[in-house]
C-alpha positions as CSV (number, residue, x, y, z in Angstrom):
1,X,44.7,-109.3,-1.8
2,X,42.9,-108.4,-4.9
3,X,44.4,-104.6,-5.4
4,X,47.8,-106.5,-4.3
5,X,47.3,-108.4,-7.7
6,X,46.6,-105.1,-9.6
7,X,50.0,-103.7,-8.3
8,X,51.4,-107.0,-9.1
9,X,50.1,-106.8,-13.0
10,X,50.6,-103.6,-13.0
11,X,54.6,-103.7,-12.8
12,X,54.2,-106.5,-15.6
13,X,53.0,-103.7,-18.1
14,X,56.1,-101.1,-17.2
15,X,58.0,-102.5,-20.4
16,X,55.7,-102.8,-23.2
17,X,54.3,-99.0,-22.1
18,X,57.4,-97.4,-22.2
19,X,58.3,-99.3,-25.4
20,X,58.3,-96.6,-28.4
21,X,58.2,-99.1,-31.3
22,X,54.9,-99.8,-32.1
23,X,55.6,-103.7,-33.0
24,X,57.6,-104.6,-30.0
25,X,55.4,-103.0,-27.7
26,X,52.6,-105.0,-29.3
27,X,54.7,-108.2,-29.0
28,X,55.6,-107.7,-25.4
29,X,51.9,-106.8,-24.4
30,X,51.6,-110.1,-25.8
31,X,53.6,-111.9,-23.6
32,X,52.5,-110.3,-20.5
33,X,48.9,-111.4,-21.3
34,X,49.6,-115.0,-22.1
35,X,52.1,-115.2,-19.2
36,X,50.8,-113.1,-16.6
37,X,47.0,-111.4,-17.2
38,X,45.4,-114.3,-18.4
39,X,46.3,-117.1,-15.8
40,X,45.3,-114.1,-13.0
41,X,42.1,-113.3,-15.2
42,X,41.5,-117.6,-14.5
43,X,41.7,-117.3,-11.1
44,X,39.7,-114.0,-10.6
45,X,36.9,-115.1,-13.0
46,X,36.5,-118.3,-10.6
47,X,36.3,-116.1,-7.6
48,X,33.7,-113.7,-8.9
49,X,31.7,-116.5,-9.9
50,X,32.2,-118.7,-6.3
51,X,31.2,-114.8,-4.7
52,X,27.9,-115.0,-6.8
53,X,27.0,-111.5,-6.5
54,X,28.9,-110.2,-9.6
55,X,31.6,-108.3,-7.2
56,X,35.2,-109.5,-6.5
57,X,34.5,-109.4,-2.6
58,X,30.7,-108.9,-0.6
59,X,27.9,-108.1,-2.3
60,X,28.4,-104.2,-3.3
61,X,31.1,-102.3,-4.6
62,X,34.7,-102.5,-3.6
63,X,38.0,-100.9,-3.7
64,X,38.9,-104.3,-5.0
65,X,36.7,-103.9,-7.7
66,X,37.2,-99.9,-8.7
67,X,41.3,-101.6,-8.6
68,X,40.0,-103.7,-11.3
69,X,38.0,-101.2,-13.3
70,X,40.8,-98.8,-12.8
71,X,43.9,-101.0,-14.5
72,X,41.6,-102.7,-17.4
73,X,40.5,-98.9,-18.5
74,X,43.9,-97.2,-18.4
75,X,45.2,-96.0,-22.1
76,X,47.3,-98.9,-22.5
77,X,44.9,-101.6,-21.6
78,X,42.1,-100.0,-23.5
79,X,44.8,-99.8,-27.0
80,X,46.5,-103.0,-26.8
81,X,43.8,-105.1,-24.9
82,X,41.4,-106.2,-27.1
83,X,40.0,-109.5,-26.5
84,X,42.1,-109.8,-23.2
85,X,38.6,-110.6,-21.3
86,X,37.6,-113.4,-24.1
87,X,37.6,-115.7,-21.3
88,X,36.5,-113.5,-18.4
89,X,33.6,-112.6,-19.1
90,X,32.4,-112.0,-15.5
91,X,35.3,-109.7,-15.1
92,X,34.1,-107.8,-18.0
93,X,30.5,-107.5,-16.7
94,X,32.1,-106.4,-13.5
95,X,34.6,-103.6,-14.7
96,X,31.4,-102.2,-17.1
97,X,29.1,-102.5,-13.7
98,X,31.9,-100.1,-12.2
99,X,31.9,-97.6,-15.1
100,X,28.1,-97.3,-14.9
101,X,28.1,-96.2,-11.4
102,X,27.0,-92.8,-11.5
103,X,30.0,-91.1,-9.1
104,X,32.5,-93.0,-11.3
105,X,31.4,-92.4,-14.8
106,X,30.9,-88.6,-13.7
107,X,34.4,-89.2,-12.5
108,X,35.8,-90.0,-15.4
109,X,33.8,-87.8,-17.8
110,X,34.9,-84.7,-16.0
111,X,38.5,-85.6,-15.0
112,X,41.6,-83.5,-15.9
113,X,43.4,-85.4,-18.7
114,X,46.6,-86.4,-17.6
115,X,47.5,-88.8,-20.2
116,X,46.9,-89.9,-23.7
């Protein structure tokens, strides 16, 4: 269910990443936070803390969770994002829990870069 979601928000973002003009692409990240991201982000924050161990599902690392960690790092999140976890803050502990595990951050620090 929860990587379902990341697909889901995922295909919201298509438009304001391939938008060139800086403003507009700005203005339509907007929208699909207000409309989409944050009324998810609601609902996830609510499950993580019902879970009680920090995780989105169980009580260790998940695909659900590297799902997460995976779409709120990606070059667009991480240049028009900014405050987009001002009311998740659960979610943000999680997705920085993910990037501190050893095989990941390795992971990312020695990755080809494909993208900019």
């Amino acid at each position: 269910m929860y990587v379902d979601c990341i697909y889901d928000m995922h295909g919201t973002m298509r438009t304001p990443t391939w938008e060139t003009d800086p403003v507009k692409q700005k203005e339509l990240f907007d929208k699909v936070n207000e409309e989409t991201i944050q009324p998810h982000l609601e609902k996830v924050e609510q499950h993580i803390i019902k879970n009680g161990s920090g995780h989105l599902v169980g009580q260790g690392l998940t695909w659900a969770d590297i799902a997460y960690y995976a779409f709120f790092t990606t070059p667009i999140m991480t240049r028009l994002g900014g405050e987009v976890f001002t009311k998740a803050p659960h979610l943000k502990k999680l997705i920085e829990l993910v990037g501190s595990n050893p095989n990941i951050k390795k992971y990312v620090e020695t990755r080809p870069v494909t993208s900019g």
